[in-house]
Each structure stands twice: as C-alpha cells, then as structure tokens.
N, C-alpha and C positions, 0 to 999 in steps of 0.2 A: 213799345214793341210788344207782341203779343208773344205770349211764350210758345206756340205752336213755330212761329215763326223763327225762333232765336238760332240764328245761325252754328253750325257744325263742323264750320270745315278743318281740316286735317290743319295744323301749324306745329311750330316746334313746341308750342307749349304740350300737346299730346304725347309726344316723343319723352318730354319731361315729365310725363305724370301730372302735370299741371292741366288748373281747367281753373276761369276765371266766371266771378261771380258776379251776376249783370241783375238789375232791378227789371220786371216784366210785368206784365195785365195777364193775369189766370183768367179761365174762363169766367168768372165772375165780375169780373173787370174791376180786382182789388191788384194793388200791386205787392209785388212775389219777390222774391229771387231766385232762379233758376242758374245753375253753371254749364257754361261753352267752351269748348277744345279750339272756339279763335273764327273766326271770319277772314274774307280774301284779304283785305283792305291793313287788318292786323297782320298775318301773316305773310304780307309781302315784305311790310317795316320790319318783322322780326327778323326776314332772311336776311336783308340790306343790314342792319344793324349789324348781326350776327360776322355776315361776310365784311364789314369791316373792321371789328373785334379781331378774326382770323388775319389779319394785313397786316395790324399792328401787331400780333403775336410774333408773325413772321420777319416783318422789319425789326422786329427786335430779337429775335434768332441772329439774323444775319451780323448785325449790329454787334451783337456779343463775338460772333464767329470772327469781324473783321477787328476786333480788341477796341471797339470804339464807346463803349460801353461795357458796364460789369451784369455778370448775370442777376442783378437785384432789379435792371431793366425788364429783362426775360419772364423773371417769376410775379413782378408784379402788374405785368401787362397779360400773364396766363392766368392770374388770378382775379382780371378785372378787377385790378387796385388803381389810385393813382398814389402819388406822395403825401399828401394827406392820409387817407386812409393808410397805407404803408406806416407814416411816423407813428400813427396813434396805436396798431398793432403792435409794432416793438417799442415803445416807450420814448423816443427820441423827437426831438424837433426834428422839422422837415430840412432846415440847411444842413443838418448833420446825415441826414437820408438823401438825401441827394448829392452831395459830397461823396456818399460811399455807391454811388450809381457811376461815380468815376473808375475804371479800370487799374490804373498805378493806387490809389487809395485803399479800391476793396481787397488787393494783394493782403495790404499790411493788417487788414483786419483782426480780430483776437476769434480766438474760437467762442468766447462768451459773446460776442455781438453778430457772429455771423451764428449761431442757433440761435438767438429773438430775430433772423431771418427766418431762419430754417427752419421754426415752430411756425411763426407766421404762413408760412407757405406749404406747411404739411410734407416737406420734405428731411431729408438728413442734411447735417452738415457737411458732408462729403457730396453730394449729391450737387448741392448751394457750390463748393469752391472747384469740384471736375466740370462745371456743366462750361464748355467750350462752345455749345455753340451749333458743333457738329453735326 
C-alpha cells in the first residue's frame, strides 16, 4: 500500500490516543512505516469486540447483583482479566481464584487476600467487599 493511500478512518483506537503502525511504499517506492487511526474493516471488529466485552461486564454485574457470583467476577471481567491472568496478579493458583469467585467463600475472605484483589484491580478493599452489584 502506498502511503498517500493508508487509510484514516475514525475507530476507537483514536478515541484512545492510539494510532497503529503499518509498513508502506513512500514515494520512492522504499518501504516506510507510516501510523493510522484504523480503517472500516478494523473498526467494525473493534466495536463488535468491544460490544461484547460491555455484555460480559454486564452479565457479570447482574450475576453479582443475583448472589450467583462474588464480585472477583465483576472486577475481572471490568478489567479484561480472566483466571489466569487474575491468579498470576495476586499470587495464587487459579483453583484457589476461582474458588474465591464463589459467593459463600468470598464472604470468609481475610482482608489480606481480598487487597491482592483490590491492588490487582486498582480499587480499595471496601470498594472489592460493598460492591453488590447494584
């Protein structure tokens, strides 16, 4: 692709301050790299993507809200974590982190292992054991 050509169009990555770096033919017809704020074809993936990122957010809202789940669901589906990444942030195997995604469990928590949540997640520990849901 020539670099007069390299597409512009508006996507979330511009929203984010982001701009991705593509290989191009300068006029010399050496190849370049030049940076884009995204094309249709990206930018449609990214809103799909995006809009189901927000679904699971929310089914996991609800999910806490109905006691069917503990908020370790919530924060690490807002944080675009899963259980792997989750155990590796706090220190723990993952049967031990998901064990504590159960609702009766994360009750009994200590307050040292719910702040290696509540660091992980940039929030307080108060924040990690009120959040209902609501």
């Amino acid at each position: 692709m020539r670099k007069q050509d390299l597409p512009q169009d508006e996507s979330n990555m511009k929203s984010a301050n982001m701009t991705e770096v593509l290989y191009v033919i300068d006029e010399n017809d050496q190849y370049t790299t030049a940076n884009s704020i995204g094309w249709e074809a990206k930018k449609l993936a990214l809103d799909e993507s995006m809009e189901l990122i927000h679904e699971r957010i929310e089914e996991a809202r609800q999910n806490v809200a109905q006691n069917k789940v503990s908020p370790v669901i919530y924060f690490m589906e807002l944080n675009k974590m899963d259980l792997s990444v989750l155990a590796a942030y706090v220190g723990m195997w993952q049967w031990r982190v998901k064990r504590h995604t159960k609702p009766k469990t994360f009750k009994t928590l200590s307050d040292t292992i719910l702040k290696k949540y509540a660091d992980a997640f940039g929030i307080s520990v108060e924040e990690l054991k009120n959040f209902d849901g609501k």
